[in-house]
C-alpha positions in Angstrom: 0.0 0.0 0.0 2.8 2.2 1.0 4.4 1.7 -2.9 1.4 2.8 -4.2 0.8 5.7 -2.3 4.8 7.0 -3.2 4.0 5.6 -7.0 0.6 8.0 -7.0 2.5 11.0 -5.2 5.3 10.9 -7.6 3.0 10.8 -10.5 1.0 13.5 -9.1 4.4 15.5 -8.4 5.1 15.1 -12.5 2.4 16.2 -13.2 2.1 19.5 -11.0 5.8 20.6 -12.1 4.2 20.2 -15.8 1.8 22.0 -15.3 3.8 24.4 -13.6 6.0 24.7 -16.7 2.7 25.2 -18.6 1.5 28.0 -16.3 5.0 29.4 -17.0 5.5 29.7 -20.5 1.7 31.2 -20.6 2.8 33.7 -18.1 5.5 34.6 -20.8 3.4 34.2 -23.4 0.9 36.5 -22.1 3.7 39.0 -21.2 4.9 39.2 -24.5 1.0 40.2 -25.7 1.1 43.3 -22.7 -1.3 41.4 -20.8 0.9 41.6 -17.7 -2.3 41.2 -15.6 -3.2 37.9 -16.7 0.7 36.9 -16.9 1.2 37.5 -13.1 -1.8 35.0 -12.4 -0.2 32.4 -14.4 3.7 33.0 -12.9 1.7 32.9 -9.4 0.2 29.5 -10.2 3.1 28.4 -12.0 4.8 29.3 -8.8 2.6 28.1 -5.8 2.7 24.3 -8.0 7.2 25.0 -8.1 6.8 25.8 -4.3 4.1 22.8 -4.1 6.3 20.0 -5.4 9.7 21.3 -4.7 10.6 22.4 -8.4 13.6 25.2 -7.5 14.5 26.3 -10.7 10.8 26.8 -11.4 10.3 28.9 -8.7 13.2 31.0 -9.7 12.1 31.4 -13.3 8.9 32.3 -11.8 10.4 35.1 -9.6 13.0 36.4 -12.9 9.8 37.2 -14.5 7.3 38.6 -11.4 10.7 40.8 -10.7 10.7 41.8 -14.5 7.3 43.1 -14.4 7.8 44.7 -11.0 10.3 46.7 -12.9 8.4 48.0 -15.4 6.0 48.8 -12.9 9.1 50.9 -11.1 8.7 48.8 -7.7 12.6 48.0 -7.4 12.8 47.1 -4.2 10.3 44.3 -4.5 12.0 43.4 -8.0 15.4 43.1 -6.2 13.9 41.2 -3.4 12.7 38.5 -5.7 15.7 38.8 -7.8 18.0 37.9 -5.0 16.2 35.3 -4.1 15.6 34.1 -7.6 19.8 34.5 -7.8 20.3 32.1 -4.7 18.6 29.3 -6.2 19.8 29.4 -9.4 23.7 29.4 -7.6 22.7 26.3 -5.6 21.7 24.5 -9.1 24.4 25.6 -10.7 22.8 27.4 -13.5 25.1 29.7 -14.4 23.9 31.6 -17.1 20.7 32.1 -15.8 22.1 33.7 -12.8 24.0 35.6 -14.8 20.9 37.0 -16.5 19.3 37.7 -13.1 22.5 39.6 -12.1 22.0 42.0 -14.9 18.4 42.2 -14.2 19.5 43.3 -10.8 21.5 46.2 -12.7 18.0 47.5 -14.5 17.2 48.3 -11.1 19.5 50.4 -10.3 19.4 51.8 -13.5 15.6 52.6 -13.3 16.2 54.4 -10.3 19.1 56.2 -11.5 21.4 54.8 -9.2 24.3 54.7 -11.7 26.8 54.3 -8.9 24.9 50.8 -7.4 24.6 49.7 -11.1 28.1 50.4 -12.1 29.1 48.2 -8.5 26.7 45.5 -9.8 28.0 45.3 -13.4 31.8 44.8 -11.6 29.5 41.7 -9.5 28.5 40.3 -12.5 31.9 41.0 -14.7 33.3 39.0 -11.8 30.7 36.3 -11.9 30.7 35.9 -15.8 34.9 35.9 -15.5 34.4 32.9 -13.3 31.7 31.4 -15.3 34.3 31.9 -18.6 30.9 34.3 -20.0 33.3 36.3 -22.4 29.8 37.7 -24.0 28.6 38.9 -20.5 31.9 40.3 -20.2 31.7 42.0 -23.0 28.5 43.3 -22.7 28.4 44.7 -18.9 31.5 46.9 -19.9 30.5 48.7 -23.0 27.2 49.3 -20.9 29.6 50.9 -18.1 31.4 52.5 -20.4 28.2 54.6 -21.2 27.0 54.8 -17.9 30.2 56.6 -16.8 30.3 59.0 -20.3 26.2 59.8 -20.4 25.8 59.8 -16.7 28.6 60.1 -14.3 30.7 62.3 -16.7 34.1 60.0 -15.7 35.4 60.3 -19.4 38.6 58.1 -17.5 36.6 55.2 -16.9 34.4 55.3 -19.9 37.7 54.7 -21.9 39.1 52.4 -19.6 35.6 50.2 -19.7 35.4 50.7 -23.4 38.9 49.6 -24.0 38.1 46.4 -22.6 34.7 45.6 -24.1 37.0 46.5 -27.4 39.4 44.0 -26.5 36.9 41.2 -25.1 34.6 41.7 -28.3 37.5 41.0 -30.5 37.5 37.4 -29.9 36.4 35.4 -32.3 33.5 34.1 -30.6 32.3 37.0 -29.3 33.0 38.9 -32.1 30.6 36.3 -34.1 28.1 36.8 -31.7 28.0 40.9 -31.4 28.3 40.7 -35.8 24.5 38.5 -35.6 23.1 40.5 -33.0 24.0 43.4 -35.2 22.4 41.8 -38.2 19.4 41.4 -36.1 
């Protein structure tokens, strides 16, 4: 009796992280239509059945996207709340590009708010973390956007160069040259 209880728990459990992956991608879905509204029901579900079964890396997609709505909707603090706890999980799995992409959402933050010196300090975090994680495209990326946050807003023509100089010298490697050349095709 006991196997059959664990047997219809663990196909229940399947089931509930599907349909939590279902809620999920509707949530995006429905994002990507404006309907944040509706989306924020379905990461919710999506959420209380990742919560419900134990599904950790659905729970932190689910708080990526609430946090990316909260900052359109300019509530920062609550989208760096669920940010950092969206960025825990997705260091205890391992799952490094996806915390890589929280770590810059973390940045938009700051940068909503205007805090160029916090976002400048959390671009050096995620330099740091994409050096480690060998993400030469991150790399890349988070300097030329420090590069123009110290020209446009902090007026430090010194560290503009210096953070330019290196997003020249990263983005002249072959694969992330070959990546920056598409995205510009885009």
């Amino acid at each position: 009796m006991a196997l059959v209880s664990i047997l219809a728990f663990g196909c229940a459990g399947d089931y509930a992280r599907q349909q939590a992956k279902r809620y999920y991608h509707q949530g995006q879905a429905l994002v990507n239509r404006g309907e944040t509204e509706r989306a924020v029901k379905k990461f919710e579900k999506s959420m209380y059945l990742s919560e419900k079964t134990g599904f950790s890396a659905g729970i932190a997609h689910n708080l990526n996207e609430l946090a990316i709505i909260h900052t359109h909707r300019k509530e920062y603090e609550t989208a760096r709340s669920e940010l950092a706890r969206a960025l825990k999980i997705y260091r205890s799995l391992d799952m490094q590009p996806e915390a890589s992409k929280t770590m810059n959402n973390i940045v938009q933050t700051y940068l909503g708010e205007r805090r160029f010196e916090e976002a400048i300090e959390h671009y050096q975090m995620l330099i740091a973390w994409d050096e480690k994680t060998s993400n030469r495209l991150g790399m890349a990326l988070s300097y030329r956007n420090m590069a123009f946050i110290y020209e446009r807003q902090l007026g430090n023509l010194s560290k503009a160069r210096e953070a330019y100089e290196r997003y020249l010298e990263i983005s002249q490697e072959p694969e992330v040259n070959q990546y920056l050349q598409h995205l510009q095709e885009k």
